[in-house]
Each structure stands twice: as C-alpha cells, then as structure tokens.
N, C-alpha and C positions, 0 to 999 in steps of 0.2 A: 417582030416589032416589039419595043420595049415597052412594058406598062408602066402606070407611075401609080402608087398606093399614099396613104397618108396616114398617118399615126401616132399618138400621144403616148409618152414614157416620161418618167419622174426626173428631175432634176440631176438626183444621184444618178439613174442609169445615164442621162446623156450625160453629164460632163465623166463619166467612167469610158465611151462610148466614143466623145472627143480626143483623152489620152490614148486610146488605143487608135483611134485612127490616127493620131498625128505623130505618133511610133512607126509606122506603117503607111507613112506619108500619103493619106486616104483623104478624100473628105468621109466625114457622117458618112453622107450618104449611100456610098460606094462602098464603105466596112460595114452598112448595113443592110446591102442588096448581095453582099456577098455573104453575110452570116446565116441571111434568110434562104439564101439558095443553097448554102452548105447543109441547113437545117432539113430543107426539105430533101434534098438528096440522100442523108444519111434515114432521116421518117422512110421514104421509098426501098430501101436495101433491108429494114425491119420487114416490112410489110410481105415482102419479098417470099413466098410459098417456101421451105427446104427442098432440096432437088429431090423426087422423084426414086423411089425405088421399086419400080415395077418390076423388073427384073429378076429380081432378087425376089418380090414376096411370089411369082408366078413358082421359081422352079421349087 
C-alpha cells in the first residue's frame, strides 16, 4: 500500500521541479515519488557490504 508524506521546499526548487515534470509529462508529485525512490535505491546499493572473499583469504 502507498504512503503519502508531506514536505516543504523553496520556490526555486519547485518551480525547477515543475519544469522537469512537465518535460517528462509528470505531475510534481509523481517526479518526486520517483526521485525519492531513485534516491533511496541508489543510498541502498552504497550501503551494500563488497562481496565477500572468504575463499581466497582461507587458502
């Protein structure tokens, strides 16, 4: 199920925020449910341990 959040940003960011969704035929809110989930996704793949090299430090 979807949440819904709420949140204040300056003038300049929304109407920057506007043109790009209206590039990208979005509303706001939808190029900014997308940015935040991009954001988070790419945070996660940092956070991300390197694989593993047991293998190698054993022999």
């Amino acid at each position: 199920m979807a949440k819904r959040i709420s949140t204040s940003i300056t003038e300049g960011i929304y109407e920057l925020l506007q043109e790009w969704a209206n590039e990208e035929r979005r509303s706001i809110s939808g190029l900014s449910a997308f940015l935040l989930e991009q954001a988070v996704r790419e945070r996660q793949k940092q956070k991300q341990p390197p694989p593993s090299n047991e293998k190698q430090e054993k022999n």
